[in-house]
N, C-alpha and C positions, 0 to 999 in steps of 0.2 A: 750326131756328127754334123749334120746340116746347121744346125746351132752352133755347136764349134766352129764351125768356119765361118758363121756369121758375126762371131764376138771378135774370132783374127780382124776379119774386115774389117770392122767396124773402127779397128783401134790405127787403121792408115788412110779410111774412105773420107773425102771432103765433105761438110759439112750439110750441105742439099743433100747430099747421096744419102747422108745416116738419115737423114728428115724424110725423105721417101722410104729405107727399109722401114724405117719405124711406124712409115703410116700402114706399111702394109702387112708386117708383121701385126701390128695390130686388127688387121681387117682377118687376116688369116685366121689370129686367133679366136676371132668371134663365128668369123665364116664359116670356115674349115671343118673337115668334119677329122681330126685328130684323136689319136689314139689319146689316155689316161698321161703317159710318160713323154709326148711330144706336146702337149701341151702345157704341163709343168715346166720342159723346156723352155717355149715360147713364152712364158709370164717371165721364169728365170732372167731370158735375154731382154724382156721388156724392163723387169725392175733395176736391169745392168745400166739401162738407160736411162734412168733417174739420175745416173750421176755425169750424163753429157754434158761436156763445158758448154754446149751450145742450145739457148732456149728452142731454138728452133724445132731440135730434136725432140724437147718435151714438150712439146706445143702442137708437134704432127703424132702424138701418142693423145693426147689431150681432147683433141679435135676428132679423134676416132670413137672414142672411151667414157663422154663425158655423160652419154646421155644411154649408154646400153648398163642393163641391168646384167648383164653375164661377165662385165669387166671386173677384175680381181677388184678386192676390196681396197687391201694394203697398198696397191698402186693405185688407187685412187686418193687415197686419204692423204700421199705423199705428194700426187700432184695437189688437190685441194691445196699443200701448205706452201706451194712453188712461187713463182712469182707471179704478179695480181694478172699479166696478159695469158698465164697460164691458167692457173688458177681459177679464175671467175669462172670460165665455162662448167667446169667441173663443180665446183660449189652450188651453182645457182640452177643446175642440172642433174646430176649425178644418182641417181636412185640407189645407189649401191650404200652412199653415205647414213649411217643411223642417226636417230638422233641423241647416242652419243656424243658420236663424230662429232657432228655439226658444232654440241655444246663445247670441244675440246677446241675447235677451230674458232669462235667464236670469240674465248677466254684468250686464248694466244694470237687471235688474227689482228685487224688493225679496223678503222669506222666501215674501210672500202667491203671488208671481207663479211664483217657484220654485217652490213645493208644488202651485201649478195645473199647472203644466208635470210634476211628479211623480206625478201626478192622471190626466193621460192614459190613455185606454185603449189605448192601444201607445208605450213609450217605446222608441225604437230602442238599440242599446249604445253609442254615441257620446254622445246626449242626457244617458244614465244617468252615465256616465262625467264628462260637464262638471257633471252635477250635484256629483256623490262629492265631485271639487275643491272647490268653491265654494261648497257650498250646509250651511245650517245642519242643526243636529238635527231639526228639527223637520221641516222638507219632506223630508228625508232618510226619517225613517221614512215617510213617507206613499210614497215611492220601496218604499220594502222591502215595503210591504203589497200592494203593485200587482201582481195576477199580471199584468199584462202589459208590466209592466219587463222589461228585457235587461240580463243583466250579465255582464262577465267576471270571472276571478278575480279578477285585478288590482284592478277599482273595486270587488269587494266587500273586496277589505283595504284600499283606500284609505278606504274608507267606516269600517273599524274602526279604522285609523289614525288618522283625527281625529274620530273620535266614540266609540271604543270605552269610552269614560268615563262614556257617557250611557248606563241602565241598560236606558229602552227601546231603546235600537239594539242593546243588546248582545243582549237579548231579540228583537228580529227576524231576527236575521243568525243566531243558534243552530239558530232552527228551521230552517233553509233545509238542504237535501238537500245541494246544491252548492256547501257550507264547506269548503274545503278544509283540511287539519289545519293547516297552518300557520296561516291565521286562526283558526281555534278556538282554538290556544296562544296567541296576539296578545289574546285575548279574557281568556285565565285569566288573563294578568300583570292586565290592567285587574281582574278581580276581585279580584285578591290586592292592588291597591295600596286598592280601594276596602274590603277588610275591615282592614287597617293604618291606615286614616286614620279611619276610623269612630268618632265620638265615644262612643258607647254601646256599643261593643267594647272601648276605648280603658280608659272608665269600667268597667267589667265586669270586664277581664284586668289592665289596669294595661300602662301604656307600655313596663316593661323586658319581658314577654314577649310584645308582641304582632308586633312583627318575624318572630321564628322560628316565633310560630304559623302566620305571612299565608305566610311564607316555604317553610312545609313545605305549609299546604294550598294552595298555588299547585302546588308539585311532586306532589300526590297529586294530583290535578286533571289538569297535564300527562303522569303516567306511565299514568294509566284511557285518557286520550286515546292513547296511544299502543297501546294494546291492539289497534286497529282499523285503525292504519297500518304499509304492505309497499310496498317497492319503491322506487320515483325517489321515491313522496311520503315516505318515511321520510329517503330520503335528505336530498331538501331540510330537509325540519322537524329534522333534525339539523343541518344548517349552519345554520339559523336560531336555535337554541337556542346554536349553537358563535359564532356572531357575537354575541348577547345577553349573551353571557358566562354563561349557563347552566349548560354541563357539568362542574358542583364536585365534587369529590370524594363530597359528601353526595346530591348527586342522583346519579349514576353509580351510588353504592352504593344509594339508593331502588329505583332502576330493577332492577336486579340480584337484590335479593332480590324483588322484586314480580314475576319471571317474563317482566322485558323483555329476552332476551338476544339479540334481533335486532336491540333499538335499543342495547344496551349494544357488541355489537359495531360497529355501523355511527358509535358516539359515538369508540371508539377510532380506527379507521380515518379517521376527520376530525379526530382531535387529532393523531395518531402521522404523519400522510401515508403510510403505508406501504399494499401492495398489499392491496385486501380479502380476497381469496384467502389469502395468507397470517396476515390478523389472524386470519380464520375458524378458518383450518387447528389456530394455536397454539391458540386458545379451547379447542378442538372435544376436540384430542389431547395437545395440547402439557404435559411434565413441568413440576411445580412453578414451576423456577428459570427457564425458557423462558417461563412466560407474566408471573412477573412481569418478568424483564425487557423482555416485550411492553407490561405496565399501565405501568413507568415509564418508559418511550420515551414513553409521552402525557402523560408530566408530573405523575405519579401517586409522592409520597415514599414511599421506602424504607421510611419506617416506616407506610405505610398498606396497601401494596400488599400486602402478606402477608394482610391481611381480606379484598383484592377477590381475590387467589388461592384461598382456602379457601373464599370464596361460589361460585364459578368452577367449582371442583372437586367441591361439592356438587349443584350444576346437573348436573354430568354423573352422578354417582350417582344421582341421583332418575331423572332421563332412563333410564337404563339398566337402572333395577331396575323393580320392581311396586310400589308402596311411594303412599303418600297423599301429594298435594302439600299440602292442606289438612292433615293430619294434624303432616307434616313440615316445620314450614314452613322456611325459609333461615334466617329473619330468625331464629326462635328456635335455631336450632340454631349460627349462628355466635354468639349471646350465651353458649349452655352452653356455647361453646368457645374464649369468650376474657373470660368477665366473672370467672374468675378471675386473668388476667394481671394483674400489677404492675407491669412496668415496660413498659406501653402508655407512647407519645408521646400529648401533650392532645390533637393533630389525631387519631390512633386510639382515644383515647379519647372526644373527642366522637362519632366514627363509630361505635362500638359505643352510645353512649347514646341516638345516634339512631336503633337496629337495633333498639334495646329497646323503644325506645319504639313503632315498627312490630310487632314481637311482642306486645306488652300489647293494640296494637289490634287484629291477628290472633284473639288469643284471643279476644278482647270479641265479634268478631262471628263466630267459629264455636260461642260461648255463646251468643249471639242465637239465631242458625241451629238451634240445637238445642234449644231454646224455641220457636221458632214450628214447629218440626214436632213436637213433644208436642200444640203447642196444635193445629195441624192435625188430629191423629190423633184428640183427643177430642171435636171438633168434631159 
């Protein structure tokens, strides 16, 4: 009966007056110690209120509601979908919400309503997950800032999949402990297309060499990154570089003199199919004419293979003696040993120009290095 007289009221009392029942109806309802039947009531007259002309009335329901775990579910999920001054508090609060909810609100809301839901102080890995899908840049980062987001690998490459273009997100997802390499290389391409299209690189270098600049420092980028990957993760991030169409002859040979010969092995054995045991073995031991027949089983010309044998064979000398790898470097030492060839093919021969060009900056930074500890020492 009290409830009945409260809906009469309601439907003649000015506007403040309902925003006050409503805040204390609410308090009641949580407060109160109510029987089974007055409190079915009291939700009754509260979801009556969901359809006040006036925000205000749902705003002093919202403001009570948003943050207690005993408030009705369905009245909350209804305010969740209200207007955003209603709304947010409940979204970005609300413990009643599952994460259903959340995914249903998330689908239907708007960037605001997603960034509230990304906002949360616990996003479960499901939540996280329908956001990656669906959700723009912008709530996205506010996702990645969240320590108490969940993610698996998966939604963090998805997240770099369709945003890895946006420079904040590419900045959020770097820091993160739990990148796996393969997303860090999904990352480098986005850097290297974003220093290729770059108007003021573009202007600066001029359009015919800024391709093979974006294109080599894309590859120096992905072979530093590879310094710190062993195992199943090397493996995959080689099939993923082997699907991209990645592994050219000019990264193989990058890799190779830069002292990646785990990945340069593990790059053959996923071109070549052949057993890794064996690609190892030829690498490791194998005569001249057995390893390059090994490099072009992977699709590696006649006329190139003979560079990636003699870098090959150098690895094992350095490996085997006492000798400076700094010192010695690959890259310079297969240029003294083939920049006077003449009848190099242009595919061997751009491979040797771009050995040189790895040496020139070899040198440059063991001339740094030898500068900064002078200046060290006078310091």
């Amino acid at each position: 009966m009290i409830v009945a007289a409260f809906l009469r009221w309601v439907e003649t009392a000015k506007t403040q007056e309902r925003a006050r029942a409503a805040n204390a109806l609410a308090r009641a309802y949580l407060k109160s110690d109510m029987a089974p039947e007055e409190r079915q009531s009291a939700q009754l007259a509260m979801t009556y209120l969901l359809d006040d002309p006036s925000p205000q009335v749902r705003l002093a329901l919202a403001d009570v509601l948003a943050r207690e775990a005993r408030a009705p579910r369905a009245l909350m999920v209804s305010l969740a979908e209200d207007q955003p001054e209603i709304a947010s508090a409940v979204i970005l609060h609300s413990p009643v919400l599952s994460d259903a909810d959340l995914v249903d609100i998330a689908g239907r809301g708007t960037v605001e309503t997603r960034a509230l839901i990304a906002a949360r102080s616990e996003v479960s890995v499901g939540v996280a997950a329908a956001l990656a899908e669906i959700g723009d840049a912008a709530e996205l980062e506010v996702l990645l800032e969240n320590p108490g987001a969940r993610f698996t690998g998966f939604t963090l490459r998805r997240i770099a999949e369709r945003h890895g273009h946006c420079e904040r997100i590419r900045a959020r997802l770097l820091e993160r402990d739990d990148l796996s390499s393969g997303v860090r290389q999904l990352l480098v391409q986005f850097v290297t297309e974003a220093l290729a299209s770059s108007s003021l690189v573009i202007g600066a270098i001029g359009s015919r060499r800024i391709e093979r600049i974006a294109r080599e420092a894309g590859d120096c980028a992905t072979i530093a990154l590879l310094a710190d990957v062993h195992g199943e993760e090397l493996s995959r991030l080689t099939d993923q570089l082997r699907l991209a169409g990645r592994l050219t002859p000019a990264f193989l040979m990058h890799a190779l003199c830069a002292g990646r010969t785990d990945f340069f092995s593990a790059a053959i054995v996923a071109i070549s199919g052949l057993e890794e045991r064996r690609v190892r073995s030829i690498l490791a031991t194998g005569r001249f004419h057995a390893a390059r027949a090994l490099l072009e089983s992977a699709g590696l010309g006649r006329d190139v293979s003979p560079l990636f044998v003699e870098a090959v064979m150098l690895w094992r000398s350095l490996i085997q003696s006492a000798d400076s790898f700094d010192l010695e470097h690959i890259a310079h030492r297969l240029v003294v040993r083939y920049r006077s060839e003449h009848n190099l093919s242009e595919a061997a021969q751009a491979l040797i120009d771009m050995v040189e060009r790895m040496a020139i900056a070899e040198e440059r930074r063991l001339a740094r290095d030898y500068a900064s500890g002078f200046a060290l020492a006078a310091a």
